[in-house]
DSSP file (Angstrom, degrees, kcal/mol; ACC not computed):
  #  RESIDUE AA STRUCTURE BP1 BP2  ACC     N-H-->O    O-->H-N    N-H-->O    O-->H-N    TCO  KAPPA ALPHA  PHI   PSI    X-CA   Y-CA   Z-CA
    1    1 A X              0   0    0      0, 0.0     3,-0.1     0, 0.0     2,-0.0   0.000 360.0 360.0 360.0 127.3  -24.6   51.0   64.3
    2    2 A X        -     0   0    0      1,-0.1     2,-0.7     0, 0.0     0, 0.0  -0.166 360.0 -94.6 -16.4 125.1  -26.3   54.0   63.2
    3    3 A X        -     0   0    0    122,-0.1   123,-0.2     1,-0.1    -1,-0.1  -0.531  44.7-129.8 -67.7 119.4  -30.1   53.8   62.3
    4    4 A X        -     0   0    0     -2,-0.7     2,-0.4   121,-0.1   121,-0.2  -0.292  10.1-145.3 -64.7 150.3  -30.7   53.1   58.8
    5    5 A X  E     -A  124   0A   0    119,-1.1   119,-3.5     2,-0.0     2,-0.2  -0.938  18.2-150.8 -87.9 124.6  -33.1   54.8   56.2
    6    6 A X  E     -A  123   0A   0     -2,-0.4     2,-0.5   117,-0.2   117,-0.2  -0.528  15.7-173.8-101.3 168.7  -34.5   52.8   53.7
    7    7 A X  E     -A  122   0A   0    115,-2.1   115,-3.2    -2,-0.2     2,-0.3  -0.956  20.0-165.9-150.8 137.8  -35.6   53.8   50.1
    8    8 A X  E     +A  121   0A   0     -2,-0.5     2,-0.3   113,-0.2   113,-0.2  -0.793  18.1 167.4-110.1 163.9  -37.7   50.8   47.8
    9    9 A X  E     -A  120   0A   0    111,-1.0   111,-1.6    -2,-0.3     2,-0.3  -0.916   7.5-176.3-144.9 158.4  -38.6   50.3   44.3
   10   10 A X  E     -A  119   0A   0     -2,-0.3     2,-0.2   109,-0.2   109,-0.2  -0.989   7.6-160.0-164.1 169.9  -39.8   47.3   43.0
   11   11 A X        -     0   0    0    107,-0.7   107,-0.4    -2,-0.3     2,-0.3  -0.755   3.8-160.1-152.2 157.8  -40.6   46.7   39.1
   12   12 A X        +     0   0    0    105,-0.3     2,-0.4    -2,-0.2   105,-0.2  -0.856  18.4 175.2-146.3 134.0  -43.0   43.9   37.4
   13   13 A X  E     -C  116   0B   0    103,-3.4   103,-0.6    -2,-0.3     2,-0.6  -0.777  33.0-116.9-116.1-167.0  -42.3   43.1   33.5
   14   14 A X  E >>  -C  115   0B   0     -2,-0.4     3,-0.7   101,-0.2     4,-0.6  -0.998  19.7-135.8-136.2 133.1  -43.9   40.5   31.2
   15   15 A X  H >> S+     0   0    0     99,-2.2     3,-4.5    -2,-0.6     4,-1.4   0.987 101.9  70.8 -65.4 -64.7  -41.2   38.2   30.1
   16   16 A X  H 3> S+     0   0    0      1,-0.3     4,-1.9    98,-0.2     3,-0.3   0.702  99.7  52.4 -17.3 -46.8  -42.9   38.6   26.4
   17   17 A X  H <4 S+     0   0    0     -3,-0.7    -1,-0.3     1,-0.2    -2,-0.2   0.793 107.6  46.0 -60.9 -38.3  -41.5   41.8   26.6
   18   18 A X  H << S+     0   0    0     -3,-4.5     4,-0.4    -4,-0.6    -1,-0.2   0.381 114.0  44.9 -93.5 -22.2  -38.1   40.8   27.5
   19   19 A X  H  X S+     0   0    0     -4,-1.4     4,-3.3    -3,-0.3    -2,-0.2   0.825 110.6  59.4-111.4 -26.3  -37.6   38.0   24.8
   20   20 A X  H  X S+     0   0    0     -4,-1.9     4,-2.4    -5,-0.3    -2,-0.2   0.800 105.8  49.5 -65.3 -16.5  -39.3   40.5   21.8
   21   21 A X  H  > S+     0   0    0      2,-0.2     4,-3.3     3,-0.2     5,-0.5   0.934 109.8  47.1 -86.0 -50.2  -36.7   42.8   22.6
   22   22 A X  H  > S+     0   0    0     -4,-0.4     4,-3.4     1,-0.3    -2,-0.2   0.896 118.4  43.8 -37.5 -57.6  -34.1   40.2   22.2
   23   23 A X  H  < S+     0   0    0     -4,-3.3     3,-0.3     2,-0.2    -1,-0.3   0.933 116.8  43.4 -27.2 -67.8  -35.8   39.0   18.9
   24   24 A X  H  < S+     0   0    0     -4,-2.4    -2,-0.2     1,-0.3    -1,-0.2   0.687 140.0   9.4 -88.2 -19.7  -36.4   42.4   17.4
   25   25 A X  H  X S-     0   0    0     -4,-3.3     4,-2.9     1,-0.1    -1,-0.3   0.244  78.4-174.4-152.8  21.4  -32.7   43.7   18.4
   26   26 A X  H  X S+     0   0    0     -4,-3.4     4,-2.1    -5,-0.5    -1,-0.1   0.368  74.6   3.2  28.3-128.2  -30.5   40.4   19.9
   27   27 A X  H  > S+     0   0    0      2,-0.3     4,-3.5     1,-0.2     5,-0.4   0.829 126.1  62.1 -75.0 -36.5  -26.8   41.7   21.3
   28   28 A X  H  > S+     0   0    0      2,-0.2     4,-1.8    -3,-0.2     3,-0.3   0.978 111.5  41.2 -48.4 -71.2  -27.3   45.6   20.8
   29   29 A X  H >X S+     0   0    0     -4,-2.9     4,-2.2     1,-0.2     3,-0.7   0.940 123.4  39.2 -65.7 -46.2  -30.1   45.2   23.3
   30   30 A X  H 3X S+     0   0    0     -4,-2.1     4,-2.3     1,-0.2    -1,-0.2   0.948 114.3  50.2 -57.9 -40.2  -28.1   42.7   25.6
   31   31 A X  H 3< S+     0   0    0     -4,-3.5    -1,-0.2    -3,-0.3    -2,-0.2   0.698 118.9  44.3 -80.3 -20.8  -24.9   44.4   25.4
   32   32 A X  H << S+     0   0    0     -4,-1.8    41,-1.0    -3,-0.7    -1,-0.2   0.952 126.3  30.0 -78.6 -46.1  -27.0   47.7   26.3
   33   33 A X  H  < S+     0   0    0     -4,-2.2    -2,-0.2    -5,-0.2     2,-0.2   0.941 117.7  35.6 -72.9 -66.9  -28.7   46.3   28.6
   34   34 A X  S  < S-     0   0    0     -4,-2.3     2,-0.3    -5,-0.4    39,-0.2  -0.508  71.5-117.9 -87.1 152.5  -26.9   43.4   30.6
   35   35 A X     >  -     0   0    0     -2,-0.2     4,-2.5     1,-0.1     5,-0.2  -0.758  39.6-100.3-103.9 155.0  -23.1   43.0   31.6
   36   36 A X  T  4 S+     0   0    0     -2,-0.3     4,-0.4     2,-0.2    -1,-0.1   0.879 127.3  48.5 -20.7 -63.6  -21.1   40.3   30.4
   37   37 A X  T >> S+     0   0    0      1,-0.2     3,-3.7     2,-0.2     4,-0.5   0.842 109.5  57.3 -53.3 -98.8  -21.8   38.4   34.5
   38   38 A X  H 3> S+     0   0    0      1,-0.4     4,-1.7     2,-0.3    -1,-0.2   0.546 109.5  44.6 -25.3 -51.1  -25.6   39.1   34.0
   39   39 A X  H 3X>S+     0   0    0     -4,-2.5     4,-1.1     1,-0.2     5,-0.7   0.596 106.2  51.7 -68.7 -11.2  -25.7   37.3   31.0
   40   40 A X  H <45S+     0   0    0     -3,-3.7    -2,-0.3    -4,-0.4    -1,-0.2   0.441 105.8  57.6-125.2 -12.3  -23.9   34.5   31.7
   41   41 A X  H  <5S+     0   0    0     -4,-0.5    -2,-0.2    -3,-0.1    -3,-0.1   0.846 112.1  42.9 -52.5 -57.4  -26.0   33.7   34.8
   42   42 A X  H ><5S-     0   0    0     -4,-1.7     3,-1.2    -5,-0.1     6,-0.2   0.717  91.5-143.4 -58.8 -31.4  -29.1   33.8   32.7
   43   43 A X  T 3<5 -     0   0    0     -4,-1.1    -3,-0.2     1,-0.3    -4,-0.1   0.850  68.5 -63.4  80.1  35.7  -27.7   31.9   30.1
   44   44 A X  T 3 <S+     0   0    0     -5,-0.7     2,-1.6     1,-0.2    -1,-0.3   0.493  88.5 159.8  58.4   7.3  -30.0   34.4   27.6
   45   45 A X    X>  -     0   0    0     -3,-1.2     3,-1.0     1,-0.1     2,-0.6  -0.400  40.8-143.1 -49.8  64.9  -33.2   32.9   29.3
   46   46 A X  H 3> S+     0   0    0     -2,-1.6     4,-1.5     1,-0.2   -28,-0.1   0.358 102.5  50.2  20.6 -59.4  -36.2   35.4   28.8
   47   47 A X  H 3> S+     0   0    0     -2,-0.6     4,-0.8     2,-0.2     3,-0.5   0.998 114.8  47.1 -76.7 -72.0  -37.7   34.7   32.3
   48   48 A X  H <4 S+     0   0    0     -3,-1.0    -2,-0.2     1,-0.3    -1,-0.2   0.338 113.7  48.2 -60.8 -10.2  -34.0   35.3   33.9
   49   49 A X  H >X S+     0   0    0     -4,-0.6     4,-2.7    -5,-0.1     3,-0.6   0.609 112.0  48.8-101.2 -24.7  -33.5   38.5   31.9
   50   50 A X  H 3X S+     0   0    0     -4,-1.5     4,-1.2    -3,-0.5    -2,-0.3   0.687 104.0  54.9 -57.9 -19.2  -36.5   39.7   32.7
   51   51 A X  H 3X S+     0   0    0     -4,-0.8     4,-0.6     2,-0.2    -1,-0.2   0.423 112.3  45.6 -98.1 -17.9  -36.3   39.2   36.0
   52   52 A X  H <> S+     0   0    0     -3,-0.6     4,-1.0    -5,-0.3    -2,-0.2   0.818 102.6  60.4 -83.4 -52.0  -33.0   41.2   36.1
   53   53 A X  H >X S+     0   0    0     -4,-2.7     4,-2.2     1,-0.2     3,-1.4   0.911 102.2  51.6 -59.5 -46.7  -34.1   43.6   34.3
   54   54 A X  H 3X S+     0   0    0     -4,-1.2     4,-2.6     1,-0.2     5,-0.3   0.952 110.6  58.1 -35.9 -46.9  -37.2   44.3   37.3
   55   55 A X  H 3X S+     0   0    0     -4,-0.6     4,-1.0     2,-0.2    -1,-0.2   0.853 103.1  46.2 -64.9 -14.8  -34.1   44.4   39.5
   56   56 A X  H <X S+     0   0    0     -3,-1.4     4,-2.0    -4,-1.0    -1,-0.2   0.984 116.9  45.9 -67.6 -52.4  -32.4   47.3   37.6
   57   57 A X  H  X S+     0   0    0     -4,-2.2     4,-1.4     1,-0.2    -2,-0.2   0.580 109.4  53.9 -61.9 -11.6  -35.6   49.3   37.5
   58   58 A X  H  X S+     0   0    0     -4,-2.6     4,-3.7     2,-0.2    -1,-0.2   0.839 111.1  40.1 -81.4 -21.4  -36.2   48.8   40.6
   59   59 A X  H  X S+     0   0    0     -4,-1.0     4,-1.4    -5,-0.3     5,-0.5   0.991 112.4  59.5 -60.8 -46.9  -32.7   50.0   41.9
   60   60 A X  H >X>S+     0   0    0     -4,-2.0     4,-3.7     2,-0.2     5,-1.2   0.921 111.2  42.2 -40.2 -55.9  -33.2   52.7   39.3
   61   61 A X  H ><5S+     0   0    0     -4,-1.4     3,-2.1     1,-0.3    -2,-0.2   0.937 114.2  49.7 -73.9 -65.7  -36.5   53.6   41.4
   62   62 A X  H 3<5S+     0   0    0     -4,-3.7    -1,-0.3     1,-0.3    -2,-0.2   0.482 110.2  46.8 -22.3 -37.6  -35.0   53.2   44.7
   63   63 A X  H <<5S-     0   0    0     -4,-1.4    -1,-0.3    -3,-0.6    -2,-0.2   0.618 111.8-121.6 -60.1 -43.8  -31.9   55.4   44.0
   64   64 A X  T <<5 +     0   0    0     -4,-3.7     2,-0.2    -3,-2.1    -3,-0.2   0.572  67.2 129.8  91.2  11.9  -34.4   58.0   42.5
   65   65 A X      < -     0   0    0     -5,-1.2     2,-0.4    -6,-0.2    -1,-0.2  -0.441  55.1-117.2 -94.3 172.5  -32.8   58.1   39.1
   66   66 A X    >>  -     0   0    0     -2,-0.2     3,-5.1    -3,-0.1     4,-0.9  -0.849  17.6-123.4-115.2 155.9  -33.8   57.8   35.9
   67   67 A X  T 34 S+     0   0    0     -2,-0.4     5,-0.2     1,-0.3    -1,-0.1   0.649 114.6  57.5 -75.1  19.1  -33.0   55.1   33.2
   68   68 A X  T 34 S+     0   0    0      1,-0.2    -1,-0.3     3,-0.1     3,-0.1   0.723 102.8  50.0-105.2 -10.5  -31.9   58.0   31.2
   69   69 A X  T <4 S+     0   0    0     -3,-5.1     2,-0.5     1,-0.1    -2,-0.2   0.701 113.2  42.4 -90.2  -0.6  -29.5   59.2   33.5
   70   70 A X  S  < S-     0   0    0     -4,-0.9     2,-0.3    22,-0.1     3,-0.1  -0.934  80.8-116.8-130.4 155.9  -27.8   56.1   34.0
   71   71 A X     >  -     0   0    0     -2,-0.5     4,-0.5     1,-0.2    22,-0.1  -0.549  23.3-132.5 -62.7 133.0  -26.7   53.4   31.9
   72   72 A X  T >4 S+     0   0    0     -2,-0.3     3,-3.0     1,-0.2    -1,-0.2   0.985 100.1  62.8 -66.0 -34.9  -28.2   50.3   32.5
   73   73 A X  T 34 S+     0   0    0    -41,-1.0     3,-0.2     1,-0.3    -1,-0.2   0.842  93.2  74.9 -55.9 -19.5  -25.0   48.0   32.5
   74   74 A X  T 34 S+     0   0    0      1,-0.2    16,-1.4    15,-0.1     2,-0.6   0.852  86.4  66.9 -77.2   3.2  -24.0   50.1   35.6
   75   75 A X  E << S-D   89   0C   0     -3,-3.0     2,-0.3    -4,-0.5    -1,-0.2  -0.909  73.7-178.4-102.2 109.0  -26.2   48.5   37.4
   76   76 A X  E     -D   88   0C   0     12,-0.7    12,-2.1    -2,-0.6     2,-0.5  -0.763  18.6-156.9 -80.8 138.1  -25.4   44.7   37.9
   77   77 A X  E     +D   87   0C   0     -2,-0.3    10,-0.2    10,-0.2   -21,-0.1  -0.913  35.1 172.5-134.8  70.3  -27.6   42.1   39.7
   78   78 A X  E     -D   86   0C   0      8,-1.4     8,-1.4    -2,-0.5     2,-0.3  -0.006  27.5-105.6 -35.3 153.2  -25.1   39.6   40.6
   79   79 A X  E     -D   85   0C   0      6,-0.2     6,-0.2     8,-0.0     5,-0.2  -0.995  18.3-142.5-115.6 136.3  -24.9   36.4   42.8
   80   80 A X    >   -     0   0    0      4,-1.5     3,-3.6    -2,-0.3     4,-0.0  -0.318  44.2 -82.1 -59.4 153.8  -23.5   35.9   45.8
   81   81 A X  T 3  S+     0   0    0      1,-0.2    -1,-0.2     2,-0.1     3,-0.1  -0.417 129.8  43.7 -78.0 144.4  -21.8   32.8   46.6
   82   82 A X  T 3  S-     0   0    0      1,-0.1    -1,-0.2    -3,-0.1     3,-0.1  -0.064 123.9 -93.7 133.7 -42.1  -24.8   30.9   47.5
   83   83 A X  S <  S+     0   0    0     -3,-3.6    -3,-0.1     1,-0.3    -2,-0.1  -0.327  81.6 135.2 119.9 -41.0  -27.1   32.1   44.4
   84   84 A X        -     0   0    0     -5,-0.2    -4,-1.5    -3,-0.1    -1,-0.3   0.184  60.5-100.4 -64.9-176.4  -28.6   34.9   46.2
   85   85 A X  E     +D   79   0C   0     22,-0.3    22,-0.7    -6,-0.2     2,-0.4  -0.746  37.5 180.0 -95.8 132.5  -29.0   38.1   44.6
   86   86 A X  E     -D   78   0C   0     -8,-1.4    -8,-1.4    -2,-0.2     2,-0.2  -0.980  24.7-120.7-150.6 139.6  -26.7   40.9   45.1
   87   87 A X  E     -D   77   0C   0     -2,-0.4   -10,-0.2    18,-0.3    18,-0.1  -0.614  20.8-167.6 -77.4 132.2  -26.6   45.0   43.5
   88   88 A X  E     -D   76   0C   0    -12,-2.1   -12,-0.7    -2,-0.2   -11,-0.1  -0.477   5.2-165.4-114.4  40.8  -23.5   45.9   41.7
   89   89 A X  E     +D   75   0C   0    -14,-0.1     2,-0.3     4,-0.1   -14,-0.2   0.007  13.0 168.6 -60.8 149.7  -23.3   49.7   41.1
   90   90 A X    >>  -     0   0    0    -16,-1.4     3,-0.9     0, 0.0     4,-0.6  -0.953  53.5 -13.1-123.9 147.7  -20.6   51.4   38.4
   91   91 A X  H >> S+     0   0    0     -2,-0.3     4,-2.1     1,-0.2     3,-1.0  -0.129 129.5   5.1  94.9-149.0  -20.1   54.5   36.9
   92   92 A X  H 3> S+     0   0    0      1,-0.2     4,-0.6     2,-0.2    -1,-0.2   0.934 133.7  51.0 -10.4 -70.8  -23.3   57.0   37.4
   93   93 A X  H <> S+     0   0    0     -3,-0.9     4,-0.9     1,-0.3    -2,-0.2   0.460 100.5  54.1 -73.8  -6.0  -25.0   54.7   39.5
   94   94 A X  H <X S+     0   0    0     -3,-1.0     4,-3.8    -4,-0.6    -1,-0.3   0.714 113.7  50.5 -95.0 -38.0  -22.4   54.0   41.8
   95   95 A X  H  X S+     0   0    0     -4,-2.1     4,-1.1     1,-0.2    -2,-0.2   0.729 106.7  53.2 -76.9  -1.9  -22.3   58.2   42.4
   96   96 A X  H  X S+     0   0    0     -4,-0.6     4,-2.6     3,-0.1    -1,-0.2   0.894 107.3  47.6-111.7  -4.6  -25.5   58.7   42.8
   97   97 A X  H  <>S+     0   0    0     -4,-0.9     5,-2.4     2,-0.2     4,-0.5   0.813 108.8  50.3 -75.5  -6.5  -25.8   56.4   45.3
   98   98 A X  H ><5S+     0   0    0     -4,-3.8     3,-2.5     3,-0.2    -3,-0.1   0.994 113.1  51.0 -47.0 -57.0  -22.8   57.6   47.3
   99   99 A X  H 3<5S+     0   0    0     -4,-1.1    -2,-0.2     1,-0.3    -3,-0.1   0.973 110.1  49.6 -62.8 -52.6  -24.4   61.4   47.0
  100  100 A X  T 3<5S-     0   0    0     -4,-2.6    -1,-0.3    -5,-0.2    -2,-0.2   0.710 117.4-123.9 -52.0 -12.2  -27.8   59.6   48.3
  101  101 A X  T < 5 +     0   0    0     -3,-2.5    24,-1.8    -4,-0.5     2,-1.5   0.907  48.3 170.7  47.7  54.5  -25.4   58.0   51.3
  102  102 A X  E   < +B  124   0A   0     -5,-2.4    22,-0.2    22,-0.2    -1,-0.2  -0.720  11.1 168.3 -90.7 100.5  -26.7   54.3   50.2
  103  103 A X  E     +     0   0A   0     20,-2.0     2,-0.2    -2,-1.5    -1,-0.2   0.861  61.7  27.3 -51.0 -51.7  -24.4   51.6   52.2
  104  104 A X  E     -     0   0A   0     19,-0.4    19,-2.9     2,-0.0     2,-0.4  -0.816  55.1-166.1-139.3 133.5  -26.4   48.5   51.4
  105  105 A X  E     -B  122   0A   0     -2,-0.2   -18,-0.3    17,-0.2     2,-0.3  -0.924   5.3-177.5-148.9 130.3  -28.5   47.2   49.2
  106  106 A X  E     -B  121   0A   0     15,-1.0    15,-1.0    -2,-0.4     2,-0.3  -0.989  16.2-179.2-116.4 142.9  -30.9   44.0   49.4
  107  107 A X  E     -B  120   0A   0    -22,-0.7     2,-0.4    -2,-0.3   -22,-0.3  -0.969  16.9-150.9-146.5 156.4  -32.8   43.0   46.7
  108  108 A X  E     -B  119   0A   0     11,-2.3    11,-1.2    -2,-0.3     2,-0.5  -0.954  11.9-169.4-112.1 109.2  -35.5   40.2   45.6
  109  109 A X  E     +B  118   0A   0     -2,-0.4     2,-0.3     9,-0.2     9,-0.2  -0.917   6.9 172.7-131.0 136.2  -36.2   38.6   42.4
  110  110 A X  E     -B  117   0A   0      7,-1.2     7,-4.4    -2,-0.5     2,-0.3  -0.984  12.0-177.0-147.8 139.1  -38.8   36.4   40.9
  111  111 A X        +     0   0    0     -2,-0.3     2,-0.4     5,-0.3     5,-0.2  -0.726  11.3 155.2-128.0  89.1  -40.2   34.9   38.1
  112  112 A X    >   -     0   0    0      3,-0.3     3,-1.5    -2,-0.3     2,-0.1  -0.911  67.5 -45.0-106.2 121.2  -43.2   32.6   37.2
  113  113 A X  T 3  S-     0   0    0     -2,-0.4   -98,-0.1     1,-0.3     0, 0.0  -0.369 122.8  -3.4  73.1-143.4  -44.8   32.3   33.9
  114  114 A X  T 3  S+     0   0    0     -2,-0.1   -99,-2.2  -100,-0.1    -1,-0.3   0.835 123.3  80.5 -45.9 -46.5  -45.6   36.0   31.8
  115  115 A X  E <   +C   14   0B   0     -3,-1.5     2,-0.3  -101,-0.2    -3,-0.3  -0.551  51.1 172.1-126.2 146.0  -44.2   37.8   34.8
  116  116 A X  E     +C   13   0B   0   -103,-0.6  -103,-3.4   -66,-0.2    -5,-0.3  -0.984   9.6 178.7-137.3 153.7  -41.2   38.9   36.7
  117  117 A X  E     - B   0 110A   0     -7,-4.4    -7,-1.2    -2,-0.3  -105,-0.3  -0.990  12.0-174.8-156.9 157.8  -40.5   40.8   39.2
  118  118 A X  E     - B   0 109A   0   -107,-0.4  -107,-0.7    -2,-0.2     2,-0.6  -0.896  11.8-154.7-155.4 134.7  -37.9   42.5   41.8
  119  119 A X  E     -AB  10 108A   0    -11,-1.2   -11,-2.3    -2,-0.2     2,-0.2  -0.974  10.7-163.4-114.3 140.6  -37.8   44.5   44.8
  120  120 A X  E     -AB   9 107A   0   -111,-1.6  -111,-1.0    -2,-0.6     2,-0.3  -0.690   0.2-166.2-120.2 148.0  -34.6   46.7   45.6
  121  121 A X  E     -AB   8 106A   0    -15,-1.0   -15,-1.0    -2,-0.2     2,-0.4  -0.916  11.5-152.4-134.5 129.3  -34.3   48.0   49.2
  122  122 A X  E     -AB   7 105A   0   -115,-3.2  -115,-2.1    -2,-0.3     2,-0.6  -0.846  11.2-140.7 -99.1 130.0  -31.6   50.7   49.1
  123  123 A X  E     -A    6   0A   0    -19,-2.9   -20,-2.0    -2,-0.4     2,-0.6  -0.869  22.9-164.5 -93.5 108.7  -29.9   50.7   52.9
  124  124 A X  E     -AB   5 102A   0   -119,-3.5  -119,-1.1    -2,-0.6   -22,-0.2  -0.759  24.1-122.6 -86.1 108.5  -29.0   54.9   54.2
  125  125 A X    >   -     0   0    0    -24,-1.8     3,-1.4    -2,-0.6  -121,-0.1  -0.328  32.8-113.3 -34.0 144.7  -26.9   55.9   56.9
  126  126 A X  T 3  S+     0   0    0   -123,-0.2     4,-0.3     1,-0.2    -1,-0.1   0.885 118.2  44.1  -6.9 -65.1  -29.1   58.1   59.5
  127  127 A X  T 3  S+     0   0    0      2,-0.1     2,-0.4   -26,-0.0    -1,-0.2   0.305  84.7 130.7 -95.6   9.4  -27.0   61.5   58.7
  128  128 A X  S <  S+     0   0    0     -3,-1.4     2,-0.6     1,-0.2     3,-0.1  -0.562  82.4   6.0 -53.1 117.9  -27.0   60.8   54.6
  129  129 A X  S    S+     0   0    0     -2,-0.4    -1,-0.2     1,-0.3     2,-0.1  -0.323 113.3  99.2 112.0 -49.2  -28.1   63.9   52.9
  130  130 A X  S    S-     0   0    0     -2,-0.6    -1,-0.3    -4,-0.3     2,-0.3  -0.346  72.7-112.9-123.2 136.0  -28.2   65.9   56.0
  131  131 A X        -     0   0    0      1,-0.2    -1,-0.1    -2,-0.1    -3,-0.0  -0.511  41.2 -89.3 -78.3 131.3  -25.5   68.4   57.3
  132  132 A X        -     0   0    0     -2,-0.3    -1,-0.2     1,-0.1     3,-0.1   0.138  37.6-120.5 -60.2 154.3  -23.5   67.9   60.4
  133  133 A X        -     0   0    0     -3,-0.1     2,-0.2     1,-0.1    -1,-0.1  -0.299  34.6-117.1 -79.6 173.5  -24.8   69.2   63.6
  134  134 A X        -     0   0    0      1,-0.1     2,-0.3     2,-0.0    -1,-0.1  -0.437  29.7 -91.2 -98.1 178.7  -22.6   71.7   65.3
  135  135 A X              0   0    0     -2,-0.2    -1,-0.1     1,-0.1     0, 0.0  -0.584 360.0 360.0 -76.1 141.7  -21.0   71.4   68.3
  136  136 A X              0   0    0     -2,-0.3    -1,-0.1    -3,-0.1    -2,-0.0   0.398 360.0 360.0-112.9 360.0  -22.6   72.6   71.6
């Protein structure tokens, strides 16, 4: 195996944040936000969409995009069988990590009280981004 390159983001929100949006703008803001899965993990739980939501931005930051270039629902924060947590790319977000040469992705998510928050580790082949050597 090739040595990896890593790229992080990691994201904090206030749950408050997360359950006013819901209030002020209910299924337009989930249906923008969240996929059909992602919702039906959380079961609409403030803390557990917030906590998702750290995980988007964080991919978002990790990737190097921005949330205007991508949609959010193309990025899903899944479980694996087991519960753990697992990046789901579509669309945009799945090309720009290809173009970035991102294999792998572990990611972390938590939530206590006002806060959540998520760290994304994006995995890179060695030779992502970089042009093949020549022959000697």
């Amino acid at each position: 195996m090739s040595i990896q390159h890593l790229a992080v983001g990691v994201d904090l929100v206030l749950v408050a944040d997360v359950a006013r949006s819901v209030e002020q703008f209910g299924d337009r803001y989930l249906d923008r936000v969240y996929t059909p899965a992602e919702r039906g993990d959380t079961a609409d739980s403030p803390s557990g969409l917030a906590a998702r939501f750290a995980a988007k931005e964080a991919v978002f930051k990790a990737i190097g995009a921005t949330d205007a270039a991508v949609a959010w629902s193309d990025i899903e924060i899944g479980r694996r069988p087991g519960g753990a947590p697992e990046v789901v790319l579509r669309a945009e977000a799945r090309r720009l990590a290809d173009e970035a040469g991102i294999g792998h992705w572990a990611v972390s998510m938590t939530h206590e009280g006002a806060m959540a928050a998520a760290v994304a580790v994006a995995c890179k082949d060695a030779r992502a981004g970089r042009p093949a050597e020549e022959e000697r």
